[in-house]
C-alpha positions, 0 to 999 in steps of 0.5 A: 179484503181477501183476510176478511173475506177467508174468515168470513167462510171460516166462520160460515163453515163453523156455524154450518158445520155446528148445525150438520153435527149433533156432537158439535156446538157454538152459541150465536155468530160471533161465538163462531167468529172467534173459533175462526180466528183461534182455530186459525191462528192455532192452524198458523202457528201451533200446527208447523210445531205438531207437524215437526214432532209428529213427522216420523207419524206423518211420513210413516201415515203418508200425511194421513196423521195431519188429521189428528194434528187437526182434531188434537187443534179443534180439541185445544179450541174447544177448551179456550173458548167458551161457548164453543163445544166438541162432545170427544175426539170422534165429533173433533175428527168429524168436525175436522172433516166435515169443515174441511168439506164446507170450507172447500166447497164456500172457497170454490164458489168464492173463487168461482164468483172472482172468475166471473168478475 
């Protein structure tokens, strides 16, 4: 219940995140789903390996490198996926912010409806 309720936000904050920025764009919801679940698996799998290649970057950057790993991610998931969108890297690393922000702010109330219960 808890992995359906996390790609539900993540899905939520694709489509939010696609209709605050012009440069960014996704067909319908289910469209969405999908980049939700690629972008998550490329999160869960891809970016540990950019990470240990990256990490002189990382280190030197104090972790501020992590935000191009995850552009270079939204950008790999802009190309598998049709119907999917990202006009250039500036809109990836806006988009990487900007989903990063909604996503924390679906998470908090998330979590602070699981309080109140």
């Amino acid at each position: 219940m808890n992995f359906a309720i996390s790609l539900i936000i993540s899905t939520l904050a694709v489509l939010i995140t696609s209709y605050v920025l012009p440069g960014v764009y996704v067909d319908n919801f289910w469209t969405a789903l999908i980049v939700a679940i690629v972008f998550g698996a490329l999160n869960t799998f891809l970016k540990p390996l950019l990470i240990l290649f990256a990490l002189p970057a990382v280190v030197f950057t104090f972790g501020l490198f992590l935000i191009i790993i995850n552009t270079i991610i939204i950008l790999l998931t802009d190309k598998l996926i049709d119907g999917f969108e990202v006009r250039g890297f500036g809109w990836a690393l806006l988009f990487s912010i900007v989903m990063w922000l909604v996503t924390s702010i679906l998470m908090g109330i998330k979590k602070r409806d699981d309080q109140s219960e």
